[in-house]
C-alpha positions in Angstrom: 4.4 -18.3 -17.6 3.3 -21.2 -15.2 3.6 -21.3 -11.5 1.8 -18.3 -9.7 2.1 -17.9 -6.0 2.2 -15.9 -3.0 5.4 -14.8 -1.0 4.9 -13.0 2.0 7.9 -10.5 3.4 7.3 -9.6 7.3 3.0 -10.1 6.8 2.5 -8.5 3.5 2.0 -10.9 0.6 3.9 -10.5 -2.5 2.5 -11.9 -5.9 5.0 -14.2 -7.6 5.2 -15.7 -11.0 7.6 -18.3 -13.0 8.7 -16.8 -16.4 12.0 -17.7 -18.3 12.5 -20.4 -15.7 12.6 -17.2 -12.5 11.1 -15.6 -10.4 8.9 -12.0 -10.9 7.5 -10.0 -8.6 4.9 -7.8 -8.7 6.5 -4.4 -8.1 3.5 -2.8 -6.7 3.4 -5.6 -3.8 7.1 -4.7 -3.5 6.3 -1.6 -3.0 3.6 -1.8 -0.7 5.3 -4.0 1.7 8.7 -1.7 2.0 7.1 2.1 2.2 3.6 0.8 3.8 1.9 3.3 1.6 -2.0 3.3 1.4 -1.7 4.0 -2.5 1.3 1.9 -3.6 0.6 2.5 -7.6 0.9 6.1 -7.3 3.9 5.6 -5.5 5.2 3.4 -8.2 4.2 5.8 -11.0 5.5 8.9 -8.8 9.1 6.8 -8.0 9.6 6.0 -11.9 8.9 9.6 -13.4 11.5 10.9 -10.7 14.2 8.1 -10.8 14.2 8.6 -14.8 14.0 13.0 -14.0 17.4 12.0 -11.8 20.0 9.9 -13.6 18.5 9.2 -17.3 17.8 5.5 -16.1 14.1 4.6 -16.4 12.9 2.0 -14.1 10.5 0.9 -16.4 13.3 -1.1 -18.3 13.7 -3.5 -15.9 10.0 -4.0 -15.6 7.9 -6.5 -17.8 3.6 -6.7 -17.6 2.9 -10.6 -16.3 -0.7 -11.3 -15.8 -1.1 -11.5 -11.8 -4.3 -12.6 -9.9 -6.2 -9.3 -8.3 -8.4 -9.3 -5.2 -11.0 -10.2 -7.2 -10.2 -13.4 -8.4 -9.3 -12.2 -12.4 -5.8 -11.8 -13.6 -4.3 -8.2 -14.8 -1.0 -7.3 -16.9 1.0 -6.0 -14.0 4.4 -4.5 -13.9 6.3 -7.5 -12.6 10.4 -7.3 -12.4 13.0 -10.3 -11.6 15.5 -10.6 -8.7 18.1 -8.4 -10.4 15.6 -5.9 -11.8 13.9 -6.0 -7.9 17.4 -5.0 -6.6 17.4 -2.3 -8.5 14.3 -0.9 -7.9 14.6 -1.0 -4.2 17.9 1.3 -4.0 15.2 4.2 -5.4 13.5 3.1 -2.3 14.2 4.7 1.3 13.0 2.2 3.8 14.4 1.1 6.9 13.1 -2.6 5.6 15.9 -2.6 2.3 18.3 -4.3 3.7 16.4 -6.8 5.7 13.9 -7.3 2.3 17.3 -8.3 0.0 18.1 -11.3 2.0 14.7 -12.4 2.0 14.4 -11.6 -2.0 17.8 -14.0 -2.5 16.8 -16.7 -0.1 13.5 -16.8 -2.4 15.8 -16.6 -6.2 17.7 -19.5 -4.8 15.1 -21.4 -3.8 13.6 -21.2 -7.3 17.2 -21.8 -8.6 17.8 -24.9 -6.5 14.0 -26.1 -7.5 14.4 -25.8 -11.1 17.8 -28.3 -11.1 15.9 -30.5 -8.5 12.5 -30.9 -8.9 12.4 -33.2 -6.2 13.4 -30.2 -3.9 10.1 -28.6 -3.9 8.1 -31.6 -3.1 10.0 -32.2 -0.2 9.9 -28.8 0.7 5.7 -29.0 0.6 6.3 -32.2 2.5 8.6 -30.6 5.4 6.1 -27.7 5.6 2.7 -29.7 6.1 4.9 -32.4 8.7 5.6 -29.3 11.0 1.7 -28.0 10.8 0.9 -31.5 12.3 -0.3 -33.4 9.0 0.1 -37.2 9.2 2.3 -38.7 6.7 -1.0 -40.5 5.2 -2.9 -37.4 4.7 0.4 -35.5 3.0 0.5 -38.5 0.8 -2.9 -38.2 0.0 -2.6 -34.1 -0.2 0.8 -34.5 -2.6 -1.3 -36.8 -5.5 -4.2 -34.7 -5.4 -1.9 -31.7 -5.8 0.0 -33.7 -9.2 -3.9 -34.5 -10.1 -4.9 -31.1 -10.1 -2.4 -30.3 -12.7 -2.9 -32.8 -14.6 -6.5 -31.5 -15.1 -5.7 -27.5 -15.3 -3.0 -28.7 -17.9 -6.5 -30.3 -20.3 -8.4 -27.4 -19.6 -5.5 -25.0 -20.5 -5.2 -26.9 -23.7 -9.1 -27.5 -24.3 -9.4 -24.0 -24.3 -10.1 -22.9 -20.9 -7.4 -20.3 -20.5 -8.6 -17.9 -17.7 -9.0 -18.4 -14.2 -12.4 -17.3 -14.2 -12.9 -20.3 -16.3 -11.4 -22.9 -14.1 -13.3 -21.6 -11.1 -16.3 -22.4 -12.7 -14.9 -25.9 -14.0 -13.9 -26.5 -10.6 -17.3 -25.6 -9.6 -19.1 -28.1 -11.6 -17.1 -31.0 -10.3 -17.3 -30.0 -6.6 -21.3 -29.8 -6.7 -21.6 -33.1 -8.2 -18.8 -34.4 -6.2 -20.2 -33.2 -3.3 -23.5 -31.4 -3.2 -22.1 -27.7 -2.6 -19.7 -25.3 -4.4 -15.7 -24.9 -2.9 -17.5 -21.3 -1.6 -19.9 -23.0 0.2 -17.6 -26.0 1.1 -15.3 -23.0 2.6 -18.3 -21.4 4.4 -19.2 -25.1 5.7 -15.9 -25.1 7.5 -15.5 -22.0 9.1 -12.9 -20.6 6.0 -12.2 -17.7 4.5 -8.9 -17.0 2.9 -7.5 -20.8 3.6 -7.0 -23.6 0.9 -9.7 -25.5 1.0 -8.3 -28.9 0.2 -5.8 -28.2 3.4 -8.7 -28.4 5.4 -10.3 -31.7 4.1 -9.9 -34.7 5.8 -8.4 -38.0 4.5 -12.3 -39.0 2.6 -12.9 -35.9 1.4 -9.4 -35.6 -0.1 -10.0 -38.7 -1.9 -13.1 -38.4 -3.4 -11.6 -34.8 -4.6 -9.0 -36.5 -6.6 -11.5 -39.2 -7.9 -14.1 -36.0 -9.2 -10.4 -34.6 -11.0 -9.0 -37.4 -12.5 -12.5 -38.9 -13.8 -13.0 -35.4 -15.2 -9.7 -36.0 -17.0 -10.0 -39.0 -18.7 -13.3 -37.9 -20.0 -11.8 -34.5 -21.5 -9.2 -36.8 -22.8 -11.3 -40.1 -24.2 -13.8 -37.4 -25.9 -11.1 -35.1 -26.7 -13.4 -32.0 -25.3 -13.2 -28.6 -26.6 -14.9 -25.6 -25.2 -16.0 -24.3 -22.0 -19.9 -25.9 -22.4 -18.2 -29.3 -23.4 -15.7 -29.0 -21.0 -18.3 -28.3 -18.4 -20.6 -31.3 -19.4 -17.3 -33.4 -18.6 -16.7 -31.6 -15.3 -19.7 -32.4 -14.1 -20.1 -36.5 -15.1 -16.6 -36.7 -13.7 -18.0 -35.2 -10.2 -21.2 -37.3 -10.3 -19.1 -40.3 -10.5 -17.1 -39.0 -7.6 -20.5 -38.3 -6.0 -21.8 -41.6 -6.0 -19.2 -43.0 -5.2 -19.4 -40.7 -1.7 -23.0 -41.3 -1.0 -22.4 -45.4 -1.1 -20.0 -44.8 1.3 -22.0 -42.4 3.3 -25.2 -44.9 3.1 -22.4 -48.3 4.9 -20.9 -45.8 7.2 -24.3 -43.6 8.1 -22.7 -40.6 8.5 -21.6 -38.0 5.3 -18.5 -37.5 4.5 -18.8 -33.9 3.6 -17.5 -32.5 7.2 -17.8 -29.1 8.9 -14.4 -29.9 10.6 -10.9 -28.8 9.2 -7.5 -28.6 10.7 -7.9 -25.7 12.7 -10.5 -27.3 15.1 -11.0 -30.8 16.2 -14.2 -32.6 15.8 -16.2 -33.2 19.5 -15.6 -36.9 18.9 -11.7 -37.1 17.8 -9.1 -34.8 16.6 -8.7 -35.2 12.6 -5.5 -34.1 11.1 -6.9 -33.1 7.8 -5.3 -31.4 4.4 
């Protein structure tokens, strides 16, 4: 599958997912966001037993289960459907919000269309988006090569057999508390976050030694050619400790720490920081 995300239509988020080189949606999100119901899975189940009762077609056909992140963090076989298929679905669908929700559903296909014969189009759409939040052009730069590092790493894990989210929460874990003395929960709680990217909160240092924890985590899965989830955790955490002391030298010259209560949507007492 690949690329997961989040696509929001008027304040409710629909769960995306890249399969076959497209777009899927999460049909229950779909849902959700054109009838507002409280229980948009019955709905679902309801709309596809009486859509098949009406005309002989069964929605169900234009429907495949893709693996989408829950609330809770852990990923579930969902009914998931593609532009077309989403099309289809909504004209079963008596909402004021149709027409409005089609444009919006083949601004976001074309995107993904435009992105797949120009890569380049997507970074410079990340780019454009942090530039108009207020992000200086060093901290994007710094944002954009922790975002490629990132991969890079989830892409050794995947293939070191680490295969569920879960999995690469905890790996993710490991580095940060040796990278920086507190889990990304409590790094989050630190800051004042709740739902936000952490790393979009981080200043320019703490962005930095982020990428240094990733990519010495990396090479290490690489150079001992790691297998497992207790190896691969072993490695997540020497890659963090060197990222760690590298921070705390710093910290002990500049006598202050770098790990920072301040994020982008507050300015520090002394100076405003643009951060991540």
């Amino acid at each position: 599958m690949g690329d997961q995300k989040l696509a929001i239509f008027k304040g409710k988020k629909i769960r995306k997912t890249i399969y076959n080189n497209e777009w899927w949606f999460s049909v229950v999100d779909v849902v959700y966001a054109l009838t507002d119901s409280t229980k948009p899975r019955i709905y679902w189940n309801a709309m596809k037993t009486r859509v098949k009762n009406d005309d002989g077609f069964q929605l169900s056909t234009v429907c495949r289960q893709l693996k989408l992140e829950a609330m809770d963090s852990k990923k579930y076989f969902t009914d998931c459907a593609n532009t077309e298929g989403i099309f289809r679905i909504i004209q079963s669908i008596p909402s004021p919000k149709a027409e409005s929700f089609k444009l919006w559903l083949a601004r976001v296909g074309y995107e993904r269309i435009k992105e797949i014969e120009d890569p380049e189009l997507a970074t410079k759409r990340t780019r454009l988006l942090y530039k108009a939040k207020g992000y200086s052009d060093a901290w994007i730069e710094k944002r954009m090569r922790g975002m490629a590092i990132r991969e890079e790493l989830t892409d050794e894990w995947d293939k070191r057999g680490a295969k569920e989210q879960a999995e690469y929460t905890i790996l993710t874990a490991e580095i940060s508390k040796a990278a920086f003395g507190v889990t990304p929960s409590e790094y989050k709680e630190l800051k004042g976050l709740e739902r936000e990217n952490l790393r979009d909160h981080m200043d320019e240092l703490e962005l930095i030694f982020n990428m240094l924890g990733e990519k010495a985590t990396t090479e290490i899965h690489k150079n001992e050619n790691s297998q497992g989830l207790p190896k691969l955790k072993v490695d997540a955490r020497a890659g963090g400790n060197i990222a760690g002391g590298a921070r705390k030298q710093l910290e002990k010259k500049l006598g202050r720490s770098i790990v920072s209560k301040d994020n982008y949507l507050q300015e520090p007492e002394s100076q405003k920081i643009l951060t991540k």
